[in-house]
C-alpha positions as CSV (number, residue, x, y, z in Angstrom):
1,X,243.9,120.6,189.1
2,X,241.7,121.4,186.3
3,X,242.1,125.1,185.2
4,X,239.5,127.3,182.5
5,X,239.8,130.4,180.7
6,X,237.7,133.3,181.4
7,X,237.7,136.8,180.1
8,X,236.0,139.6,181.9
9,X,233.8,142.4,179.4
10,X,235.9,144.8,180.7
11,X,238.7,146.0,183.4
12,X,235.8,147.2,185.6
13,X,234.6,143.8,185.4
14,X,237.8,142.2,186.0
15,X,238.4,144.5,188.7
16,X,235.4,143.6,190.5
17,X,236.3,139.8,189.5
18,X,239.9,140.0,190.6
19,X,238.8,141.2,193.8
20,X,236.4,138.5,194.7
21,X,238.9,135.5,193.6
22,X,241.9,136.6,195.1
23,X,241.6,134.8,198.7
24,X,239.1,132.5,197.9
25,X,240.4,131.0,194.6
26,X,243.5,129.9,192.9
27,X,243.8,131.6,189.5
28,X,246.7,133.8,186.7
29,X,245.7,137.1,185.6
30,X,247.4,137.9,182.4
31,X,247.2,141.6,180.9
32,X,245.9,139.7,177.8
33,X,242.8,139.8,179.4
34,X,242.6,136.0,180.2
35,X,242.0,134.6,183.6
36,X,242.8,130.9,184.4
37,X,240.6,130.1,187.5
38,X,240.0,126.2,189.0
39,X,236.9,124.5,188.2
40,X,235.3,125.2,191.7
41,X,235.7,129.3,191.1
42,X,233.2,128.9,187.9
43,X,230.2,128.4,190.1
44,X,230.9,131.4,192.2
45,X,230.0,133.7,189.0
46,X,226.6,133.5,189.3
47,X,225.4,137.2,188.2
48,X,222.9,138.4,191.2
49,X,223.1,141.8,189.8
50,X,225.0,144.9,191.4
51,X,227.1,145.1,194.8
52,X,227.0,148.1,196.9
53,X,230.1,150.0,197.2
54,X,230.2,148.6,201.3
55,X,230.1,145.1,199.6
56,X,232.8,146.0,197.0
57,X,235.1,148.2,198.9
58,X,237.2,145.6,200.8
59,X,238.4,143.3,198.0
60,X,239.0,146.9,195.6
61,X,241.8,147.9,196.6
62,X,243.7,144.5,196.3
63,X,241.5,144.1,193.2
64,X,244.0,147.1,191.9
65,X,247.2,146.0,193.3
66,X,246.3,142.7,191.4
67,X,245.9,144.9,188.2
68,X,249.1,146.9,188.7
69,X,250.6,144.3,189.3
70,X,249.4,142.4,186.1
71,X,250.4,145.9,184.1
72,X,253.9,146.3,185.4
73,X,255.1,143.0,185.0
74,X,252.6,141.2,183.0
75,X,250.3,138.4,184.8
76,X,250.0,137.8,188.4
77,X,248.5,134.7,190.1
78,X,247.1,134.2,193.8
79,X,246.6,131.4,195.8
80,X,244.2,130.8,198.0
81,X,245.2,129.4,201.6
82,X,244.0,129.0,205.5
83,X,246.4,129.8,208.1
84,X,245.1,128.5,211.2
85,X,246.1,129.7,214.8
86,X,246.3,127.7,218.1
């Protein structure tokens, strides 16, 4: 698995970014600032310009837990996965 840097312009912006990855994406946040995302998360970052708060609101709040969570202990990583019922 092929993993890239990224850096957000700011912690709104890796708020926002955290929040869309995690469940979707494997990547590490570190407090840093870096991000390591997989190849196939680069082509999701296509800037369409501004989300409403109804598209934003669902991934913000783990979006945050993801940046306490990178404050208190210094990185955090996710995993994205598919859990299938009968």
């Amino acid at each position: 698995m092929k993993l890239f840097r990224i850096r957000f312009p700011d912690q709104e912006a890796k708020r926002r970014g955290l929040g869309f990855l995690a469940g979707r994406f494997s990547f590490t946040s570190f407090a840093s600032g870096e991000v390591l995302v997989v190849e196939s998360a680069l082509t999701a970052f296509a800037v369409e310009g501004p989300a409403t708060y109804a598209e934003a609101s669902p991934h913000a709040a783990f979006a945050d837990t993801l940046l306490e969570l990178e404050q208190r202990f210094g990185a955090v990583s996710s995993e994205s996965q598919t859990i299938a019922g009968q």
